[in-house]
MMTF fields as JSON, N, C-alpha, C and O atoms, coordinates in Angstrom:
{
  "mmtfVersion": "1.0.0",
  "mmtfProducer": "UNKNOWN",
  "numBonds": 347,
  "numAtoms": 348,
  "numGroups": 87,
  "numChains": 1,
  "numModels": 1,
  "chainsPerModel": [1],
  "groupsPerChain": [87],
  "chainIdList": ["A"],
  "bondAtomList": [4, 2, 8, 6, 12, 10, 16, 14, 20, 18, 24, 22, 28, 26, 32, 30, 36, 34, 40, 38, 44, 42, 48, 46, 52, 50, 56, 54, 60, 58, 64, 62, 68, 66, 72, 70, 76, 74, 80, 78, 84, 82, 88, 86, 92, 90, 96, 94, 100, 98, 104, 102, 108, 106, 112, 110, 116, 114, 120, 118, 124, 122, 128, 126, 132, 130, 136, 134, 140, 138, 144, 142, 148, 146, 152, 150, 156, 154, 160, 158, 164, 162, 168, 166, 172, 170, 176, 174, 180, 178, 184, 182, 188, 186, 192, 190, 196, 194, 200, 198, 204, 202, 208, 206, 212, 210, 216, 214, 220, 218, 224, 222, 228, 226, 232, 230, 236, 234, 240, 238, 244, 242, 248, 246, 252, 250, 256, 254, 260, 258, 264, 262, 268, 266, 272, 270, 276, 274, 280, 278, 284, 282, 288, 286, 292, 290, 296, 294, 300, 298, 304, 302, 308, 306, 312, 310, 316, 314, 320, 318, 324, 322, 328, 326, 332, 330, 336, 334, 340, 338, 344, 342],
  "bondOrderList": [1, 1, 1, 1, 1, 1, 1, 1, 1, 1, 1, 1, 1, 1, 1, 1, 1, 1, 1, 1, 1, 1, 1, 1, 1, 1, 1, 1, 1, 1, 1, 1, 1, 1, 1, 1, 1, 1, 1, 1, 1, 1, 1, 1, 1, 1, 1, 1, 1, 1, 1, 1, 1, 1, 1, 1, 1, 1, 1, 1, 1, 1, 1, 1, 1, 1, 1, 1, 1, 1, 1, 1, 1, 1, 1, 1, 1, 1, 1, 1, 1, 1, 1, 1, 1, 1],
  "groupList": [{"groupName": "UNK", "atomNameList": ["N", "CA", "C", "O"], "elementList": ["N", "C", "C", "O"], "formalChargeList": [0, 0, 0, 0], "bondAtomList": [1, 0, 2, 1, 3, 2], "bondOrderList": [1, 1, 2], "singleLetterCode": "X", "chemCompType": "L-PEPTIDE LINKING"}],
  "groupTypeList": [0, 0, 0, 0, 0, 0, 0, 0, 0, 0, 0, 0, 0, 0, 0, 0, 0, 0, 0, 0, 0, 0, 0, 0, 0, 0, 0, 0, 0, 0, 0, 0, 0, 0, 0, 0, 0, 0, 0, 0, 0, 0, 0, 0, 0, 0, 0, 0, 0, 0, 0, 0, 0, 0, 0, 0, 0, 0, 0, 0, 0, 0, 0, 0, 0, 0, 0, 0, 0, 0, 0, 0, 0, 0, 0, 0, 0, 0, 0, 0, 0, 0, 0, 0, 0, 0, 0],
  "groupIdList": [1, 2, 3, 4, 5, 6, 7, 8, 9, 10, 11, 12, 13, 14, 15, 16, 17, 18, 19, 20, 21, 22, 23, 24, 25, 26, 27, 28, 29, 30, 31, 32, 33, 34, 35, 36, 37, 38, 39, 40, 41, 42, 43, 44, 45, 46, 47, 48, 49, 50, 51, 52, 53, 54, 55, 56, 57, 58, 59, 60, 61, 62, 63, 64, 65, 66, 67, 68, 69, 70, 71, 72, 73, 74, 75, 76, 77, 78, 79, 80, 81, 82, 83, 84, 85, 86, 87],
  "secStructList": [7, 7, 7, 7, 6, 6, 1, 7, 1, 1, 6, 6, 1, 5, 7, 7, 3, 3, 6, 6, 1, 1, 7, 1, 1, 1, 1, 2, 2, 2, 2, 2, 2, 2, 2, 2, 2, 7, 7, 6, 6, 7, 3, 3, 3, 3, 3, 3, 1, 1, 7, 7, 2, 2, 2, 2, 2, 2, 2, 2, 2, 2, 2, 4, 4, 4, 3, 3, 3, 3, 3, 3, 3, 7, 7, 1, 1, 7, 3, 3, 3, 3, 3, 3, 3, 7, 7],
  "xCoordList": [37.975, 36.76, 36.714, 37.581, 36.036, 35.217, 34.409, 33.358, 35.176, 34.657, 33.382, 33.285, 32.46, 31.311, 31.207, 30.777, 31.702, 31.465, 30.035, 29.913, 29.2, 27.914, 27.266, 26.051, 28.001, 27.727, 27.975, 29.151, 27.25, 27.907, 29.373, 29.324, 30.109, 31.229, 30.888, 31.58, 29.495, 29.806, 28.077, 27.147, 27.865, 27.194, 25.353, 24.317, 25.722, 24.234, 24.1, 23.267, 25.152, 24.64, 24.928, 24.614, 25.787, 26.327, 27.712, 28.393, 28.226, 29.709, 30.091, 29.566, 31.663, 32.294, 32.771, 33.531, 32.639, 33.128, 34.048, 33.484, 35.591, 36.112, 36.973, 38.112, 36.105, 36.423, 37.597, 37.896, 38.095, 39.383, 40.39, 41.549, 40.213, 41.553, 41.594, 42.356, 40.607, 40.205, 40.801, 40.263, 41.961, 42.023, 40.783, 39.723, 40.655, 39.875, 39.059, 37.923, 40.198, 39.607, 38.907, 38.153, 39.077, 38.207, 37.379, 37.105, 36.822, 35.823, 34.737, 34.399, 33.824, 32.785, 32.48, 31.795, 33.498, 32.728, 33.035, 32.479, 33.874, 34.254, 33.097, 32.777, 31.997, 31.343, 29.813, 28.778, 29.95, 28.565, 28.839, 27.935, 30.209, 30.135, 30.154, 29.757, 30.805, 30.484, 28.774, 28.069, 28.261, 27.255, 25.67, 24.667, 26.299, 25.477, 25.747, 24.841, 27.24, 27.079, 26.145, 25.789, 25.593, 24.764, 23.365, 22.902, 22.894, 21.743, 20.371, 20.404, 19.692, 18.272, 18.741, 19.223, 18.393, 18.579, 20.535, 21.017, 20.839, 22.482, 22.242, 21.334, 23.712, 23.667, 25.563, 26.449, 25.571, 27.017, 26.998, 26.559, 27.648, 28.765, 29.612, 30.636, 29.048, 30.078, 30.845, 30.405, 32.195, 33.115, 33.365, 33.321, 33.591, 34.259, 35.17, 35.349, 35.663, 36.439, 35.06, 34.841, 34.286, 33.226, 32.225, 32.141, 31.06, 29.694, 29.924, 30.201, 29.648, 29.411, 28.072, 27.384, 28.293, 26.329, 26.458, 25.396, 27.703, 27.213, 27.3, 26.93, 27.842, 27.82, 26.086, 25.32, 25.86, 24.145, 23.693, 23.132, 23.617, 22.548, 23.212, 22.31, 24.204, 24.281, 23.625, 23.047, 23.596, 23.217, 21.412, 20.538, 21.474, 19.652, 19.343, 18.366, 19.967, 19.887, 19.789, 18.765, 20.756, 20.918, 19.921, 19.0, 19.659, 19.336, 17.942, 17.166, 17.573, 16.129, 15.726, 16.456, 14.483, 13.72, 14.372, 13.77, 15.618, 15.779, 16.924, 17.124, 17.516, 18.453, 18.004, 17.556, 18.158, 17.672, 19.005, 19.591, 19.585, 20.464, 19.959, 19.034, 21.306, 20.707, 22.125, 23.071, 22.108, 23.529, 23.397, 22.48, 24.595, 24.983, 25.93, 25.899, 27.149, 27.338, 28.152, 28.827, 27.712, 27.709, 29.022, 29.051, 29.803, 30.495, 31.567, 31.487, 32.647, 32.818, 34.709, 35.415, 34.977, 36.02, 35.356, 35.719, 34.577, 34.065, 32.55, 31.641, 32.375, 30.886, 30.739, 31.439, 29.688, 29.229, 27.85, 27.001, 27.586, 26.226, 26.105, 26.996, 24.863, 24.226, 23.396, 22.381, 23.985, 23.466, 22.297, 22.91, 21.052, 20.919, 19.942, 19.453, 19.952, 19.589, 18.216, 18.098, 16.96, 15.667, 15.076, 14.203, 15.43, 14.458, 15.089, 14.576],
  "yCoordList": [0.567, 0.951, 2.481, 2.906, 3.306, 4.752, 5.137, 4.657, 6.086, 6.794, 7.693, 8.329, 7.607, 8.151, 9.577, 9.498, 10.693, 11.563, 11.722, 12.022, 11.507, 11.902, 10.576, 10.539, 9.687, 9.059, 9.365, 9.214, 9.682, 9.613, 8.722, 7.638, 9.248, 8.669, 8.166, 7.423, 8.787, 8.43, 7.743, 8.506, 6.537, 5.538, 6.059, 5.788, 7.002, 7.334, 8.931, 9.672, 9.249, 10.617, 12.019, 13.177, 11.411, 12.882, 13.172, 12.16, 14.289, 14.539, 15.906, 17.004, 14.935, 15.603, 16.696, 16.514, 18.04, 19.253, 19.73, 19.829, 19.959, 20.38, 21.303, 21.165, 22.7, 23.863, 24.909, 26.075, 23.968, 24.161, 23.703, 23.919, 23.125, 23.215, 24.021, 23.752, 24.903, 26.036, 27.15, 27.725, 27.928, 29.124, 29.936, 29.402, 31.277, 31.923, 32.992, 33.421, 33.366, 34.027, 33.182, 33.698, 31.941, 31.156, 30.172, 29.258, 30.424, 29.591, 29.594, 28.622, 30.927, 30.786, 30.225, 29.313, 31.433, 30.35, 29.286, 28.601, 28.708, 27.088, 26.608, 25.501, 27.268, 26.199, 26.631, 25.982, 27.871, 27.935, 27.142, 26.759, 26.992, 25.911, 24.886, 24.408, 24.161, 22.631, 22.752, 21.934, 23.717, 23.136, 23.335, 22.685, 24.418, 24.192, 22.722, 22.055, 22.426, 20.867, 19.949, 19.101, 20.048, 18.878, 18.307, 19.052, 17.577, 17.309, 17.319, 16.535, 17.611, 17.264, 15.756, 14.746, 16.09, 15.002, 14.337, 13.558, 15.196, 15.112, 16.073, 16.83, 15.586, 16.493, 16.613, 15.78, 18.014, 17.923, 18.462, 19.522, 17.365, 17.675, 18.678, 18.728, 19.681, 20.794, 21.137, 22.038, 20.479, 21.131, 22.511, 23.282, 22.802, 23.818, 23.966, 22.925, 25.109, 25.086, 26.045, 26.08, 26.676, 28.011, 28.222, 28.691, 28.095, 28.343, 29.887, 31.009, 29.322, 30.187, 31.168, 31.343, 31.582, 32.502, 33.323, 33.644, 34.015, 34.99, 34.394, 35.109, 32.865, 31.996, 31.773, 31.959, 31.253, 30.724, 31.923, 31.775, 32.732, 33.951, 33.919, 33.505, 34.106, 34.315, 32.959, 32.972, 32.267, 30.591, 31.1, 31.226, 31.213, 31.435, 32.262, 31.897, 33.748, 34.252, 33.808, 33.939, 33.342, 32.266, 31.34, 31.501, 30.494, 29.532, 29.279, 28.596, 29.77, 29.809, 28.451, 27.679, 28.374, 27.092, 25.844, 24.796, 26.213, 25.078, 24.328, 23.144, 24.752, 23.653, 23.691, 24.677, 22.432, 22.463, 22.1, 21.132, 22.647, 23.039, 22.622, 23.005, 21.266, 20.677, 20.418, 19.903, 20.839, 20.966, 19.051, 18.338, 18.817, 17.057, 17.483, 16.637, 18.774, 18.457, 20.186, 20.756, 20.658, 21.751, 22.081, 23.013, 21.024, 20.752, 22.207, 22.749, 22.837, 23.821, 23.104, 22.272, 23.941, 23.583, 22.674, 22.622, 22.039, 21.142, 21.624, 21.428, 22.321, 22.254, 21.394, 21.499, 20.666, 20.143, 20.197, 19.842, 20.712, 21.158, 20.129, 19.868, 19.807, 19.171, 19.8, 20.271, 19.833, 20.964, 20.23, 20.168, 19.797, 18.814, 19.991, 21.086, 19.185, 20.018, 19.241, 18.023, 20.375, 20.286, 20.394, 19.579, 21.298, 21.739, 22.228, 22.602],
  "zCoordList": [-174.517, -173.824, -173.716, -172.951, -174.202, -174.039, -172.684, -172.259, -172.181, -171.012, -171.448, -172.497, -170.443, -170.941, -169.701, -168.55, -170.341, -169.134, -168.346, -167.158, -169.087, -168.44, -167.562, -167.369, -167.137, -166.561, -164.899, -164.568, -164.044, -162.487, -161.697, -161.114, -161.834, -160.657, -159.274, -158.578, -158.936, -157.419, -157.423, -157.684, -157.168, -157.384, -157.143, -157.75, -155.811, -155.77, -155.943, -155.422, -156.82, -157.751, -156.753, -157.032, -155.219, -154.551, -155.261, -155.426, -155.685, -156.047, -154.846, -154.658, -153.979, -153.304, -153.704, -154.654, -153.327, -153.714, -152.038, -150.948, -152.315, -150.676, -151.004, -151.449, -150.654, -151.087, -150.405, -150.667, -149.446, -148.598, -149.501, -149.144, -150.583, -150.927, -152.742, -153.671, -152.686, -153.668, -153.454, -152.507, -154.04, -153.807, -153.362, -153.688, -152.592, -152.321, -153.105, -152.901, -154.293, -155.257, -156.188, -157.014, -156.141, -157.094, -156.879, -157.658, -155.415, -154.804, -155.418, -156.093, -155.275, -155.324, -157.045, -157.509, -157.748, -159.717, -159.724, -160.583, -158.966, -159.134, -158.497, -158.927, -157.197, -156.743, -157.474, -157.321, -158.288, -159.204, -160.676, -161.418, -160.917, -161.836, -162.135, -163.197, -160.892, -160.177, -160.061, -160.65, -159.345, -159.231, -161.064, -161.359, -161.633, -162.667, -163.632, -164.133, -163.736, -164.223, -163.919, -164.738, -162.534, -162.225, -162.851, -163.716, -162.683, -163.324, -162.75, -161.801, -162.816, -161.628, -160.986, -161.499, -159.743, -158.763, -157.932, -157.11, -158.767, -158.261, -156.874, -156.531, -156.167, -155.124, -155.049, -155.239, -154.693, -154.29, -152.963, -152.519, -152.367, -150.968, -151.062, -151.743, -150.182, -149.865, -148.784, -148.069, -148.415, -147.334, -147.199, -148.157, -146.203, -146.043, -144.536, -143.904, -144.056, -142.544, -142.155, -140.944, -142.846, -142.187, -142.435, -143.57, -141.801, -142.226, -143.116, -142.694, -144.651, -145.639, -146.313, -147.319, -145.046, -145.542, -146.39, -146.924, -146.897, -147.837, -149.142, -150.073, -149.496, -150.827, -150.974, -151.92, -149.474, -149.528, -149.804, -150.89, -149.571, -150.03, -151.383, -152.11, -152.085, -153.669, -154.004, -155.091, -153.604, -154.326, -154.313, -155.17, -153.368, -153.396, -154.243, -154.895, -154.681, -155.483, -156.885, -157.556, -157.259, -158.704, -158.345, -159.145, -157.581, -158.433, -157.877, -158.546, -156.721, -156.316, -155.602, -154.981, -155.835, -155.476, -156.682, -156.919, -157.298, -158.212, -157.139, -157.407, -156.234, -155.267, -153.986, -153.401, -153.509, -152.033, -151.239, -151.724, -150.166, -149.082, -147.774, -147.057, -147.647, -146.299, -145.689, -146.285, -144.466, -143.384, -143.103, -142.695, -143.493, -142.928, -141.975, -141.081, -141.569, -140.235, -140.164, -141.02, -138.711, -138.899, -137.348, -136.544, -137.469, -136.568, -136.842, -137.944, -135.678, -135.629, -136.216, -135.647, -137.611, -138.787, -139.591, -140.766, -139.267, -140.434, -140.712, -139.905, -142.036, -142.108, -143.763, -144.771, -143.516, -144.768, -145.011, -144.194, -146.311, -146.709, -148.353, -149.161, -148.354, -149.761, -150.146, -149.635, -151.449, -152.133, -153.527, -154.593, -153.611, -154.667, -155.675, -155.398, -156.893, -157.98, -158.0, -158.135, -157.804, -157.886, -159.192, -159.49, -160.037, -161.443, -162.236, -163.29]
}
């Protein structure tokens, strides 16, 4: 049997990204290249321990009105943001 990469792993198309356990020098291209893999309508889950505003302002930069950014829990060490691919 042949694995089909382009098929989704995670059933309704969110992929977990938990960027606490990313070195620091290689956060952010790991999470602009996690997130250019995606496809319209994917979304990735983003952990972190810290509300990351200066990633969101580069993300907005890149990628514009093409991802939409929505806080699922903005609890204090745990923040998680979904990040889904619009266009």
């Amino acid at each position: 049997m042949t694995h089909n990469c382009s098929t989704a792993i995670v059933a309704d198309g969110t992929y977990p990204f938990d960027a606490r356990g990313v070195a620091k020098r290689f956060r952010h291209a790991a999470i602009f290249g996690a997130l250019q893999s995606l496809q319209v309508g994917e979304t990735m889950r983003f952990c972190n321990d810290h509300d990351p505003l200066p990633l969101l302002a580069q993300l907005d930069q890149r990628f514009g009105s093409g991802i939409k950014m929505s806080y699922v829990s903005r609890a204090p060490g745990e923040i998680v943001i979904d990040f889904m691919i619009v266009n």
